[in-house]
N, C-alpha and C positions, 0 to 999 in steps of 0.2 A: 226386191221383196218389200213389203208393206209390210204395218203392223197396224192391229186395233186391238185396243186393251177396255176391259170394262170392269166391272163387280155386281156378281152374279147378286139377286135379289131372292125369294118366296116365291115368286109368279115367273114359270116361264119368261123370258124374253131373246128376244134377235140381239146376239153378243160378235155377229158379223151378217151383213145380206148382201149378197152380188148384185156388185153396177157391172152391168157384159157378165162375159164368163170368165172366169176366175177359178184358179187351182188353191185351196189351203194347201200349206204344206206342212203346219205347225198346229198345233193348238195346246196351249198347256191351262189347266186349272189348279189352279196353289192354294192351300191352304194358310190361309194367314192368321189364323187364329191358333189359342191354347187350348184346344181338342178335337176330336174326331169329327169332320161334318162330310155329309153325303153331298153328291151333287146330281144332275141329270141332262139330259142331252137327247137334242132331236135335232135330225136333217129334214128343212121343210121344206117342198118344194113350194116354189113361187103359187100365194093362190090360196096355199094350205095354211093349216092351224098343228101347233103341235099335239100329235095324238099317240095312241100304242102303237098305229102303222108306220112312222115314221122318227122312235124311240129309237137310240142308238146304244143312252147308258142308259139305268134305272137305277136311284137312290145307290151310287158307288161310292163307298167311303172313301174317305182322302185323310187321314192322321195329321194332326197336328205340324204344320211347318212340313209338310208334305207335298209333293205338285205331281197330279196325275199329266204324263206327259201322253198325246195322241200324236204320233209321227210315223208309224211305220205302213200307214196308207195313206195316198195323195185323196182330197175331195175335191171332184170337178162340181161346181156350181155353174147353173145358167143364171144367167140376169133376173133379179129377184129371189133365186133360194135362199134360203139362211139357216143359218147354226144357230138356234133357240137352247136356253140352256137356264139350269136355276139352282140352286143348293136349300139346303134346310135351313140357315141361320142368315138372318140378316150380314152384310159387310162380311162377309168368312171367308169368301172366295172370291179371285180376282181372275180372269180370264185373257189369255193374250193367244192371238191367232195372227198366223201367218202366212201371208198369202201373196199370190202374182197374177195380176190382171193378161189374159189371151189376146 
């Protein structure tokens, strides 16, 4: 298994994109900060932009020293999808995704 770790920003961005296809099997977003920050989350397909059709979370709080853990469904990507993702506060959230190249 792989890992890619990032820190979610204000503006959407691609926080993982498939080289081939690729299974997530992880994804956790931690709060690392001293209070409540929201996060969000979209599955894009390759091509696409993130929008409400392809919205997974929307503004989900994550409490202080909290980590929203996503694992009890596998994401199959094709070559090019990606996990776009952002929070409300600058540096609050850190993102690490787990994944196995097919």
């Amino acid at each position: 298994m792989a890992i890619s770790n990032n820190v979610l920003t204000t503006t959407p961005s691609a926080v993982y994109t498939s080289n081939g296809q690729t299974v997530v099997t992880l994804l956790y977003f931690c709060n690392t900060s001293g209070s409540s920050k929201t996060v969000s989350m979209w599955l894009v397909p390759n091509g696409s932009t993130p929008i409400d059709g392809n919205q997974v979370y929307r503004n989900y709080t994550i409490t202080s020293s909290d980590t929203l853990v996503v694992a009890s469904e596998k994401i199959i990507l094709s070559n090019g999808d990606a996990i776009y993702a952002n929070a409300n506060a600058l540096s609050s959230i850190t993102t690490t995704v787990g994944y196995v190249s097919l």
